[in-house]
C-alpha positions in Angstrom: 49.2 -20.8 45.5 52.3 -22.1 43.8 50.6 -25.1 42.6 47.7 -23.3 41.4 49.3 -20.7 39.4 50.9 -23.8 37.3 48.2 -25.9 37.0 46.4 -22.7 35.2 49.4 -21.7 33.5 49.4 -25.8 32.1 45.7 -25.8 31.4 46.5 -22.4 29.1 49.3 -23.8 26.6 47.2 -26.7 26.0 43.9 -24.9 25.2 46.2 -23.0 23.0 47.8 -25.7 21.3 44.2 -27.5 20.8 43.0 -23.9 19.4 46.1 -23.8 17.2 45.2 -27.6 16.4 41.6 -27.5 15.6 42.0 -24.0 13.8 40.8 -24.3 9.9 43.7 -24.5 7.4 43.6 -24.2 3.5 43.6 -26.7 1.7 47.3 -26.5 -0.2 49.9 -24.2 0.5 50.3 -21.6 -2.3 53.6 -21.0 -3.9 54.8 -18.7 -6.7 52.1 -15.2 -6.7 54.2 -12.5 -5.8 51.2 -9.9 -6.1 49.7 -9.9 -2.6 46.4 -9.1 -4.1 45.7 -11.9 -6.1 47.8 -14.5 -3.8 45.2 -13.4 -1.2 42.1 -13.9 -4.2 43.1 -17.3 -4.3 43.6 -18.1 -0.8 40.1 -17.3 -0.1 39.0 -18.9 -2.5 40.6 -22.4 -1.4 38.3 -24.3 0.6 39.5 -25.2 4.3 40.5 -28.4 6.4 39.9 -28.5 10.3 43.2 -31.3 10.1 45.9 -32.3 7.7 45.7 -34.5 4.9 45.9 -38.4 5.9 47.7 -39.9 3.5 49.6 -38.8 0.0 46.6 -39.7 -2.2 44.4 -37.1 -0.2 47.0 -34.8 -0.4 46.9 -34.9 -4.1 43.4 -34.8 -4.1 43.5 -31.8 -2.2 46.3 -30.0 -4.1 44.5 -30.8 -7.4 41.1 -29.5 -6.2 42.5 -26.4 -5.0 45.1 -26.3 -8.5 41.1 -25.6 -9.9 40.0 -22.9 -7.4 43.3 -21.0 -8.2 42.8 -21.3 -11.8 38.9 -20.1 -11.6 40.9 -17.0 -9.7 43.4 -16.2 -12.1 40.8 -16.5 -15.1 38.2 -13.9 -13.1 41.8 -11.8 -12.4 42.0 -11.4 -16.2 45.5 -13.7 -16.1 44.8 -16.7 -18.6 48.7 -17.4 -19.9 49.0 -19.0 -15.9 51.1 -22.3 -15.1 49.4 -24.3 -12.0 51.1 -27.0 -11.0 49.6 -29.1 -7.9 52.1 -31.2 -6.1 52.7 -32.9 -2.5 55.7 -32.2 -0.3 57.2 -35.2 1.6 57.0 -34.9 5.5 54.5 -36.2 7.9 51.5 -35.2 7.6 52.1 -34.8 3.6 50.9 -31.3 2.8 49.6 -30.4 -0.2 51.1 -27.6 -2.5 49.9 -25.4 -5.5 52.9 -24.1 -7.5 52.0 -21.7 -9.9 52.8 -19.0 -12.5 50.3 -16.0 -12.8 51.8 -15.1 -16.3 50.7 -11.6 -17.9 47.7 -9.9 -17.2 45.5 -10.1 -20.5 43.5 -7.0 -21.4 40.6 -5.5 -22.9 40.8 -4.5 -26.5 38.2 -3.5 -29.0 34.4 -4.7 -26.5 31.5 -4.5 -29.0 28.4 -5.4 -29.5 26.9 -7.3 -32.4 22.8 -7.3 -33.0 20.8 -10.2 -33.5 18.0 -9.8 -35.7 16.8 -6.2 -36.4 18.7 -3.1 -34.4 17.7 -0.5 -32.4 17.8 3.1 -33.1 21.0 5.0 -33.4 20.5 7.0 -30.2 20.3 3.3 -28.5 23.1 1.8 -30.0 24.9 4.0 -28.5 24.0 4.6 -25.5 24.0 0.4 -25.1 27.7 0.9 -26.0 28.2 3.6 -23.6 26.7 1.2 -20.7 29.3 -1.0 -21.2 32.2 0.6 -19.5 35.1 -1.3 -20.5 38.1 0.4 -21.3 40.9 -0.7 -23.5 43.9 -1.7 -21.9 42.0 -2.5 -18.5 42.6 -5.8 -17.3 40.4 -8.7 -18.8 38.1 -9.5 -15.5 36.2 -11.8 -16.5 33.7 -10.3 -13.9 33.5 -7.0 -15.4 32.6 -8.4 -19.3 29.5 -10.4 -17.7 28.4 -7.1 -15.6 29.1 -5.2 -19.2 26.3 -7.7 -20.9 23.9 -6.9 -17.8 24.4 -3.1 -18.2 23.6 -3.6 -22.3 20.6 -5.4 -21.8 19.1 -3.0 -19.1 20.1 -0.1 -21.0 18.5 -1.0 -23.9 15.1 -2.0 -21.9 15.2 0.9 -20.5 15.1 3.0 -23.7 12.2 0.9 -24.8 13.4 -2.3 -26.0 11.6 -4.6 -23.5 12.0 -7.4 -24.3 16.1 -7.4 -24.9 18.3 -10.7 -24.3 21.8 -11.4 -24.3 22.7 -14.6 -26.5 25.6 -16.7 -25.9 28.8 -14.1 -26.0 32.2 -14.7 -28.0 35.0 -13.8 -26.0 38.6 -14.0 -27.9 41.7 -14.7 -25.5 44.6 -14.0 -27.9 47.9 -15.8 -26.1 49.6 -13.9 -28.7 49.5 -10.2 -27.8 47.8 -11.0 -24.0 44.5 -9.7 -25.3 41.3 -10.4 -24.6 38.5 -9.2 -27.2 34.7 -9.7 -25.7 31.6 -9.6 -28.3 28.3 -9.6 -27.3 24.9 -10.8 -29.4 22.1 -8.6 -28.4 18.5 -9.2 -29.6 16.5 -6.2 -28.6 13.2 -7.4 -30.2 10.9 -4.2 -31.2 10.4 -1.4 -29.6 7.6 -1.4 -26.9 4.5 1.2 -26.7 2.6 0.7 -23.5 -1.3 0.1 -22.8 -3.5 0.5 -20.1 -3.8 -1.4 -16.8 -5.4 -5.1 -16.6 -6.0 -5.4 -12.8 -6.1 -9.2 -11.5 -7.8 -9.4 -8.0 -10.0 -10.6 -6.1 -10.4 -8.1 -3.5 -12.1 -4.9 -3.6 -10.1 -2.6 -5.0 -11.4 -0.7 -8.2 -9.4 -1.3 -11.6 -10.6 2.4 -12.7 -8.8 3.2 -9.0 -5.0 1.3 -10.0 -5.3 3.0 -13.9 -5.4 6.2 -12.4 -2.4 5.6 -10.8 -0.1 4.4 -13.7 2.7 7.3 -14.4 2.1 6.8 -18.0 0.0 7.4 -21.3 -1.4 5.1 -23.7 1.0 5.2 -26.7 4.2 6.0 -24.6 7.2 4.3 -25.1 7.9 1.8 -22.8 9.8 2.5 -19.1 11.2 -0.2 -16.4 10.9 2.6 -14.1 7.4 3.7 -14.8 6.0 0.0 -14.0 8.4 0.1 -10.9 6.8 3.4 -10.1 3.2 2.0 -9.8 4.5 -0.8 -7.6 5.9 1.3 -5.5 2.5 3.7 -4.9 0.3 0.4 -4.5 2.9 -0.7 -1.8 3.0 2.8 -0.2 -1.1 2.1 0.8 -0.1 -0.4 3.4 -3.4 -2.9 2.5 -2.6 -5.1 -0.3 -0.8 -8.8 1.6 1.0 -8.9 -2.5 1.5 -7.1 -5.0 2.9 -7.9 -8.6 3.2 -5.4 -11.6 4.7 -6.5 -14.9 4.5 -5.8 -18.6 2.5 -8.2 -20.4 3.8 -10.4 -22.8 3.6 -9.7 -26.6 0.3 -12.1 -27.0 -1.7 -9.4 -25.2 -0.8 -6.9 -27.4 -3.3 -4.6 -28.9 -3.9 -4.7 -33.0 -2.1 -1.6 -32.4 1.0 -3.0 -30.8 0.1 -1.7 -27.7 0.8 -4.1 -24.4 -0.5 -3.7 -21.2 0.5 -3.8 -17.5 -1.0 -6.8 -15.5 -1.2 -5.8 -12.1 -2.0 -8.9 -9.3 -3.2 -7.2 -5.9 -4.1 -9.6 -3.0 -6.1 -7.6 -0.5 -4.6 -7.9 3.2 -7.2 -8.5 6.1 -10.3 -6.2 5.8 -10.0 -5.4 9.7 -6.8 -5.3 12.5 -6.6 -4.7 16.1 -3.7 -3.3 17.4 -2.5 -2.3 20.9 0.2 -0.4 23.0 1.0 0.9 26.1 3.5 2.7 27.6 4.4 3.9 31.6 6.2 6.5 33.6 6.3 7.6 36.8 4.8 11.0 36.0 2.7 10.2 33.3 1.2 7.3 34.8 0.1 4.1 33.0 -1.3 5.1 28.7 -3.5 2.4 26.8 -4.1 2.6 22.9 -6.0 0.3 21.2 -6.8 1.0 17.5 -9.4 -0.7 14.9 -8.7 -0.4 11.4 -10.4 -1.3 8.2 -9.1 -1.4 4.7 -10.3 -1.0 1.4 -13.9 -0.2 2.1 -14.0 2.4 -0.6 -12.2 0.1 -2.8 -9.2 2.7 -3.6 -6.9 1.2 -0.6 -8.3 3.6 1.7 -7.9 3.0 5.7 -10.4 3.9 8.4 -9.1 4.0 11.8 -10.7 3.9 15.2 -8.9 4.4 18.1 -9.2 4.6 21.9 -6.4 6.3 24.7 -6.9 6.1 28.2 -4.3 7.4 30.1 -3.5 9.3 33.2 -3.2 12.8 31.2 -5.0 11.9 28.4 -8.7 10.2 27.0 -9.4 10.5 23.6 -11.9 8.3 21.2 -11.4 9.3 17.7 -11.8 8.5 14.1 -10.0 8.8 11.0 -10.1 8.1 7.5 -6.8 7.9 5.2 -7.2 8.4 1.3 -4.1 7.3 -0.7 -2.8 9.1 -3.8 -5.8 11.6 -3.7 -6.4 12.8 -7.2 -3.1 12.5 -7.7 -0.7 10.3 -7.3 1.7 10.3 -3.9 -1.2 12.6 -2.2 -2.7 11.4 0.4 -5.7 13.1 2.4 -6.6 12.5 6.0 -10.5 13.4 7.4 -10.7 13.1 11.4 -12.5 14.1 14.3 -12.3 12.9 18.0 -13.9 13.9 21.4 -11.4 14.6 24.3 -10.5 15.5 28.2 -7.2 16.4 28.9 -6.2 16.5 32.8 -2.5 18.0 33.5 -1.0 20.3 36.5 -1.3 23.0 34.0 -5.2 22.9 32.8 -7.7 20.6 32.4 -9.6 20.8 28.9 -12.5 18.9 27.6 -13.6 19.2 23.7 -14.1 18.0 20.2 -12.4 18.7 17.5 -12.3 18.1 13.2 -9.7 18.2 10.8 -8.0 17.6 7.4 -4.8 17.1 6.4 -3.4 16.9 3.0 0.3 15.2 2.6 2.2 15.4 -0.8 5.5 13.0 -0.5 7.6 14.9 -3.0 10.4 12.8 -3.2 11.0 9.1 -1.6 11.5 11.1 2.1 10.1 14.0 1.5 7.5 15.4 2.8 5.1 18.8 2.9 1.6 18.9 4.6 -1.5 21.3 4.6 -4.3 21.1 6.8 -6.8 23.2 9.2 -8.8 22.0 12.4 -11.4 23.3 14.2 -11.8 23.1 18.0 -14.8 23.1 20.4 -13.0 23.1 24.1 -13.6 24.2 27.7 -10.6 24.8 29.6 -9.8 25.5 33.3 -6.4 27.2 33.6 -4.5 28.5 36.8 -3.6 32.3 36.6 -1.7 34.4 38.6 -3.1 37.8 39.7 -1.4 40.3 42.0 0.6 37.1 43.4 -2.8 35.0 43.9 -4.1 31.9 42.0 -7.6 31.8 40.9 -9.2 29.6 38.4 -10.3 30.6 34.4 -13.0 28.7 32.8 -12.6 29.6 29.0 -15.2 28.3 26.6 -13.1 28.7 23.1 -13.2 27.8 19.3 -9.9 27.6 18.0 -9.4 27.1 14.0 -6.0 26.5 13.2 -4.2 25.9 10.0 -0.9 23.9 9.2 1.8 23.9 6.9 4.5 21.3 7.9 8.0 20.0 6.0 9.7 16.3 6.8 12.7 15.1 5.7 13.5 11.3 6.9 16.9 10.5 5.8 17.5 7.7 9.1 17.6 4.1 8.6 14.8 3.2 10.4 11.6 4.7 12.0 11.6 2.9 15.2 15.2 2.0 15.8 17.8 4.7 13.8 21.4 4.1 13.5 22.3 6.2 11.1 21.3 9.3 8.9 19.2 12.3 10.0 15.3 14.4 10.3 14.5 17.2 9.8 10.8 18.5 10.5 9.1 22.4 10.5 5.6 23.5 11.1 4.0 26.5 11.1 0.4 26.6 12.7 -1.1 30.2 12.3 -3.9 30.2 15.1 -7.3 32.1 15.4 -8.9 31.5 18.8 -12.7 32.9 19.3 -14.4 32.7 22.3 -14.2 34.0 25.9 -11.2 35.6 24.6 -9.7 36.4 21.2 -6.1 36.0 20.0 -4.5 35.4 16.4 -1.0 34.3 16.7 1.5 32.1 14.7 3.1 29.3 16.3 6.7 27.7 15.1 8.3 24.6 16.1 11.3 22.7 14.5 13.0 19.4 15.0 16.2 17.5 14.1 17.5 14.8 14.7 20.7 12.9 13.6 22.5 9.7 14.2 26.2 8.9 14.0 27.3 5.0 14.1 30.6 4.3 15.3 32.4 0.8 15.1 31.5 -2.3 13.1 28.1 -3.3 12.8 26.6 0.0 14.1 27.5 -1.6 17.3 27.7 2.1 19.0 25.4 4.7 18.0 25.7 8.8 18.9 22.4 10.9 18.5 21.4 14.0 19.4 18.0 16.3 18.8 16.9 20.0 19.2 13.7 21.2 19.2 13.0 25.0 19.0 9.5 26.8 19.3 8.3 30.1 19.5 4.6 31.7 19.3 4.8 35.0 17.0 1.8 37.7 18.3 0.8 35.3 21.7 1.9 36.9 25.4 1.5 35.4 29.2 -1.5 34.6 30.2 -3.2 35.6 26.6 -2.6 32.4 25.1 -4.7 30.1 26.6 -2.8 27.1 28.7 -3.6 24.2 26.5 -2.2 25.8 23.7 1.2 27.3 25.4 4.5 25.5 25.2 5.3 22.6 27.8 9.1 20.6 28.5 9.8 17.6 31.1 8.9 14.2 30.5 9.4 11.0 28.5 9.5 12.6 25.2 11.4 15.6 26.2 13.2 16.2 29.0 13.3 13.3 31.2 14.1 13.4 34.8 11.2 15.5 35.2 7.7 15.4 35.4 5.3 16.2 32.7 5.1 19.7 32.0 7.8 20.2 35.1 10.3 23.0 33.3 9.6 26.2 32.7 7.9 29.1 34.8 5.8 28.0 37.8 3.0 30.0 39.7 3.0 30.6 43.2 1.5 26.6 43.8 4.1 25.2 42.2 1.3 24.8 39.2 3.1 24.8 35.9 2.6 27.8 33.8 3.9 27.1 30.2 5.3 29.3 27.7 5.7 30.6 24.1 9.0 30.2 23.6 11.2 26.5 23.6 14.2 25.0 23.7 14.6 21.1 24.4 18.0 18.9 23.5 18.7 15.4 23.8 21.9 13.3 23.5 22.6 9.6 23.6 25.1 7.1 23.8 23.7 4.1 22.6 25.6 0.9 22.6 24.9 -2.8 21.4 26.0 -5.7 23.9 24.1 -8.8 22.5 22.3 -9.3 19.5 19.4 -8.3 21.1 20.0 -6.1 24.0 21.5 -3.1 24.0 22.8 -0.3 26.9 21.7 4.0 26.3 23.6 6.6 28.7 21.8 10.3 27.9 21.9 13.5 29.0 18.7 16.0 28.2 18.0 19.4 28.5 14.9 22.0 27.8 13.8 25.3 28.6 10.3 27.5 28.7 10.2 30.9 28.5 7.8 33.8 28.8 9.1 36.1 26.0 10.8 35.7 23.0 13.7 33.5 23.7 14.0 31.1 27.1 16.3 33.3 29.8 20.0 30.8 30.5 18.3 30.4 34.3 15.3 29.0 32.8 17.3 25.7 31.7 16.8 22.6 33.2 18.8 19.1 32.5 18.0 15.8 33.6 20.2 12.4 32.7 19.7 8.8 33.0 20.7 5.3 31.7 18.4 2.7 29.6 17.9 -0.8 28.5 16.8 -2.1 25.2 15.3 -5.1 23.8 15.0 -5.7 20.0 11.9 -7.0 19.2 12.7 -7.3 15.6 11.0 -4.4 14.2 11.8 -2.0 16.9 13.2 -2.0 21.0 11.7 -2.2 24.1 12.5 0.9 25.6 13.4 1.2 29.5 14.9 4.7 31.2 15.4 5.9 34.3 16.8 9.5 34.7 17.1 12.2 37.6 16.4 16.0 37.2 19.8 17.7 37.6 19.4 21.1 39.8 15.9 19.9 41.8 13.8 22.6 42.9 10.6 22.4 45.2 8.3 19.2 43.7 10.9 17.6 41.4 11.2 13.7 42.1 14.2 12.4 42.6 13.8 10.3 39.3 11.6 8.8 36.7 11.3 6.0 34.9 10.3 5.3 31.6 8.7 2.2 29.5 8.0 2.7 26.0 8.3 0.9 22.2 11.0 2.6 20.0 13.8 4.8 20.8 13.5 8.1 22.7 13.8 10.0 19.0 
């Protein structure tokens, strides 16, 4: 034992002295900065060794190459009165040495900018000179007068000017008073009034389609962020493989003056197949395969077909997606399916129609109008007088929509950081073997706190809240009540598991809803990824969910990154079992719980 402890202790010190002897060292010493600041500039800035210099001549090789890495330092630090002096000390190995003398910091005085050819306007000269933001007396950064020149030139684009340059500067470094006076020559050119659209494709799309589109008039003054801005909506439709939008050059103007914007669309596949699938223990096995095609209507519209089969749920539907719909950053949705639901709750077969209208009001903003129509059958368990008996309900249900979003996260499929916030309001009109107007209310939020570097651990949380405003037990009819328990709600439980049950243990839902949700999510590898959660949810009967309704389940996951989102695998166990709980679930899915 004796022995082995010292053998280990043996084989420690020299792995540590190897370490200490392979370990990367700069390339001279320096001597002579007393500001920690810019002593630690330069010695990042010093390339590194992984062993000592040689021999004297590579020592001096080395302290002269590092003399210029220090001096490119100290001229970017504003200090150009410095002394750098490279040099060898004796020993074995020779080390090389940088001795040197920062000198005065030199400062900004009097930045200006001198016009080549013809100038701009007043209001732009001055604004130009605004943008520089260099203020006398501030160190000379040599830095900051280059990022001054990039600000002048965009500003002046900006109000018009496209096709501004920067010539060759004149900066003066007076050793004299420490002083360092930048000029810059600006050519703005003439000011820029913009065309029309000239569309280059070969694809479908109309050019009459992409004009409509551009955030400007004929005759207005040309904007950087107006040509960005139609990029950015042709992007947004998801069907173009590229996209290029740029103002054209001034041999395209018009006899008038005017230039146009050249826009360069390459249409993506006409057609893509895409499939998912997901499993739980409750929920069974779920299959989706969807068939889009782009651009048929050649205004980068999308029609989608899709197909679910799964234990709960089979659906066959269609939908098509119109893009900025006469007007821009408006998008309107036509779709209609045929369906059969089968839970423990109801079983409901149907059709049903609908439109949507979405307006994105801001870049993650959104607001959303629509109405549907419904043609269902439903069978429903009620209780009457402490005895089930089955209710065949033939209905028509119209309902209309009015939803806000807010997506302020990181990412859609894998968050780790910033927040979302969604309402809806669905006021309900249900016609049929029974009649019922009623208003229904749901809202979720979601937010995500990362802790450590790299986002390595992530905290989130969700609440959903629901309530049905002018709907009672049993009134509403089943498929349309409120249901918790589950992969996407509370897991531990089964589908529709929590809340009020009748006398077979059938679930009965509710119209009121409470669910929350918090994880612990924590990186190991670059691609996998541990999740301990805790979830809980409630049902209820009446206004509000009664404290005994609540149920809470919690589990532990795996992730896989994929790339563009994680493989998601959970297992959790309902905490508090009552009669026909499992003891756990488990859960496979793509993306995060929420």
């Amino acid at each position: 034992m004796v022995l082995g402890r010292t053998s280990l202790a043996l084989t420690a010190v020299t792995l540590l002295t190897a370490s200490a002897a392979w370990a990367d060292e700069p390339m001279a010493q320096i001597q002579g900065v007393d500001d920690k600041a810019l002593r630690e500039a330069i010695r990042l800035a010093l390339t590194e060794s992984k062993h000592p210099a040689q021999s004297r001549a590579e020592a001096r090789r080395r302290a002269r190459q590092a003399g210029e890495d220090a001096i490119a330092v100290l001229r970017a630090e504003g200090y150009y009165a410095y002394t750098v002096e490279p040099d060898v000390l004796d020993g074995e190995p020779p080390r090389a040495v940088v001795k040197i003398t920062p000198g005065p910091a030199f400062v900004i005085v009097d930045p200006r900018i001198d016009w080549s050819g013809a100038p701009p306007d007043e209001g732009t000269r001055q604004r130009a000179a605004a943008s520089m933001r260099l203020t006398q007396g501030e160190p000379g950064r040599a830095a900051d007068v280059v990022g001054a020149e990039g600000r002048i030139v965009a500003q002046v684009a900006k109000l018009g000017y496209a096709d501004a340059a920067a010539e060759p500067r004149e900066v003066i470094v007076d050793h004299a008073d420490h002083t360092l006076r930048p000029a810059f020559k600006i050519a703005s050119g003439a000011l820029v009034h913009m065309d029309g659209v000239e569309v280059v494709t070969k694809g479908r799309t109309n050019p009459a389609w992409v004009s409509h589109l551009a955030p400007w008039k004929t005759a207005d003054v040309y904007d950087p962020e107006d040509v960005a801005e139609l990029e950015r909506r042709l992007r947004d439709t998801s069907v173009y493989d590229s996209i290029s939008v740029s103002l054209a050059g001034p041999e395209k103007a018009t006899p008038e003056g005017l230039r146009p914007v050249v826009v360069t669309l390459a249409d993506r596949r006409s057609r893509t197949i895409e499939t998912s699938a997901g499993y739980s223990t409750s929920e069974g096995t779920g299959f989706d395969i969807r068939w889009s095609r782009y651009n048929r209507l050649k205004r980068a519209d999308t029609t989608t077909y899709a197909l679910r089969l799964a234990k709960l749920e089979q659906r066959l539907g269609a939908e098509i997606s119109l893009p900025h719909w006469r007007r821009p950053q408006q998008t309107l949705k036509l779709n209609s399916s045929v369906f059969r639901n089968d839970t423990d709750a109801y079983n409901e077969t149907g059709a049903t129609v609908g439109v949507d209208l979405t307006k994105r009001r801001q870049t993650t903003s959104y607001r959303t109008f629509g109405v549907s129509m419904d043609l269902s059958q439903t069978k429903e368990q009620i209780s009457r007088n402490g005895s089930v008996a089955g209710r065949k309900l033939n209905l028509v249900t119209v309902a209309g929509l009015a939803a806000y979003a807010w997506d302020f996260s990181d990412s859609i499929l894998d968050p780790k950081r910033g927040w979302r916030l969604e309402a809806r309001g669905e006021p309900t009109y249900v016609v049929g073997d029974t009649t019922l107007p009623y208003l229904k209310l749901t809202t979720q939020g979601s937010v995500y706190l990362p802790v450590g570097k790299g986002a390595s651990t992530v905290l989130a949380t969700r609440v959903k809240l629901g309530a049905m405003l002018g709907g009672s037990i049993p009134d509403v009819p089943a498929s349309r009540r409120f249901y918790a328990g589950g992969g996407g709600s509370v897991r531990g439980y089964a589908y529709q598991a929590i809340g009020p049950r009748l006398t077979d243990n059938t679930p009965q839902g509710g119209v009121s809803l409470v669910e929350t949700s918090f994880e612990l999510r924590q990186k190991i590898t670059s691609k996998w990824s541990g999740v301990a959660f805790i979830d809980a949810g409630a049902i209820g009967t009446d206004k509000t969910p009664r404290r005994e309704d609540f149920r809470a389940g919690a589990g532990i996951g795996i992730r896989y990154d994929l790339g563009f989102g994680p493989i998601r695998a959970d297992i959790a166990a309902p905490l508090g079992r009552r009669k026909g709980d499992p003891a756990f679930q488990i859960y496979l899915s793509i993306g995060q719980s929420f």
